[in-house]
N, C-alpha and C positions, 0 to 999 in steps of 0.2 A: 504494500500500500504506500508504501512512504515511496517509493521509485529510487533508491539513492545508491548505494552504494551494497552490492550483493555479495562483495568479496571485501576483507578488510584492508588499508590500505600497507603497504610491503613497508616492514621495518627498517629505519634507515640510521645510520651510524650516527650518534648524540650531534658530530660534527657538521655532519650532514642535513639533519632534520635542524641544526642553527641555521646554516647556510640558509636554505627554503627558507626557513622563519626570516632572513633577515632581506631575502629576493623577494619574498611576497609583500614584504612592509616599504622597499625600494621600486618595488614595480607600483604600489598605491599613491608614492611621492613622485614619481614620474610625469605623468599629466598636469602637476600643477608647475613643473618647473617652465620659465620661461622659456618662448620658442627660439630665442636667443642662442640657450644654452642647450635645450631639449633635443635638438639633435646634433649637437656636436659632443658635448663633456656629457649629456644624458643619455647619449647611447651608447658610448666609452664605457662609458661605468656600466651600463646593462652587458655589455658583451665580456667584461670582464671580470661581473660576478658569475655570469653563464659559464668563462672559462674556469672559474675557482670551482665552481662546482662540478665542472667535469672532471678536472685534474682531481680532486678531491675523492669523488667517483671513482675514480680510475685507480688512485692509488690503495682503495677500500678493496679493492677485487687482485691485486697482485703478490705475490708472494712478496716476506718478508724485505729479501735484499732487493726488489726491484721499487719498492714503494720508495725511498726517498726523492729520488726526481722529479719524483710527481708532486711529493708533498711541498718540497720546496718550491715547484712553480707555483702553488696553491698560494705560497706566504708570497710571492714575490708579486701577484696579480693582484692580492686583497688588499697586499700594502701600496700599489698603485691604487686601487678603488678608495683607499683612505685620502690620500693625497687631492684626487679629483673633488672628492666629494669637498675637502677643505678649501679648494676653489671655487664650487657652487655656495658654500658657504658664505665662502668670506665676499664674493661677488654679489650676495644677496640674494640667490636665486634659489636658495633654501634655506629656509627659515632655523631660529635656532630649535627648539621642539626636534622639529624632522632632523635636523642634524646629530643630535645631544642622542636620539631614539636609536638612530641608523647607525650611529659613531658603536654604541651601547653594544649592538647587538656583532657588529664587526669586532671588536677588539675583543668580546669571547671567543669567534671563530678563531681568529689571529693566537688569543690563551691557546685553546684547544691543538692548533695546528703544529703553533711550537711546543707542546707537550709530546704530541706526537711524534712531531722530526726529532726532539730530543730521547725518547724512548729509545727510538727504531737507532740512534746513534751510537747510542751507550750499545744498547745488544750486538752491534755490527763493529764494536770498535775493537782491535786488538787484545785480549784479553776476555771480554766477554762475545769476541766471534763464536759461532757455534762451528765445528770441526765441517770441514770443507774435504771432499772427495774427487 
C-alpha cells in the first residue's frame, strides 16, 4: 500500500553513508547559489564530491594493499571541495548557515578518511606488513 520501497536500502560504509548525507545536503544548497557561480565553482564542487564518492566506493570494494590510492585521492578531492566551497563563501554566494552545515559535515568525512588512510598505513608499514609470498 505504501508503494515505497520493497527491498531495504544496501548498507553502506559509516564513510560512505556521511558522504550521501553530506551530497544530499550540497545538492539542496545548489539551486540557490548564484548563477554567477552555479555553474562554474557549483558544478566543480558537485563533480568533485561525485568523484570523492566514487574513489571512496572504490576503495571500500579493494583488497587491503590496493585501497590507499584510492583513499588518498578521496582526501585530496574533498580537500579541494573545502577550499571551493570557502570561495563561494567568502564571495557571498553561500551563506554562513549552509557553509558552517556543509563545512560540519565534510570535515567528519575528511576525520573519517584520515582515520582510514592512517589505519591501512600502520598495517602496511614495515613491521606491521603482513608476510608477503
Amino acid at each position: 500500500m505504501h508503494g515505497q520501497q520493497s527491498t531495504p536500502p544496501p548498507t553502506l560504509l559509516p564513510v560512505l553513508q556521511k558522504l550521501k548525507s553530506a551530497y544530499i545536503r550540497w545538492f539542496e544548497y545548489y539551486a540557490s547559489i548564484p548563477k554567477t557561480h552555479r555553474y562554474t565553482l557549483g558544478d566543480k564542487i558537485d563533480s568533485l564530491l561525485v568523484e570523492t564518492i566514487e574513489a571512496t566506493a572504490t576503495a571500500g570494494f579493494l583488497e587491503r594493499s590496493e585501497k590507499i590510492p584510492f583513499i588518498r585521492l578521496a582526501i585530496r578531492k574533498l580537500d579541494t571541495v573545502k577550499i571551493l566551497l570557502l570561495v563561494l563563501w567568502e564571495t557571498k554566494s553561500l551563506d554562513n548557515k549552509k557553509y558552517i552545515a556543509l563545512s560540519e559535515e565534510l570535515n567528519e568525512v575528511g576525520r573519517m578518511l584520515g582515520g582510514w588512510y592512517g589505519q591501512l598505513k600502520k598495517q602496511t608499514s614495515p613491521g606491521g606488513k603482513p608476510s608477503e609470498k
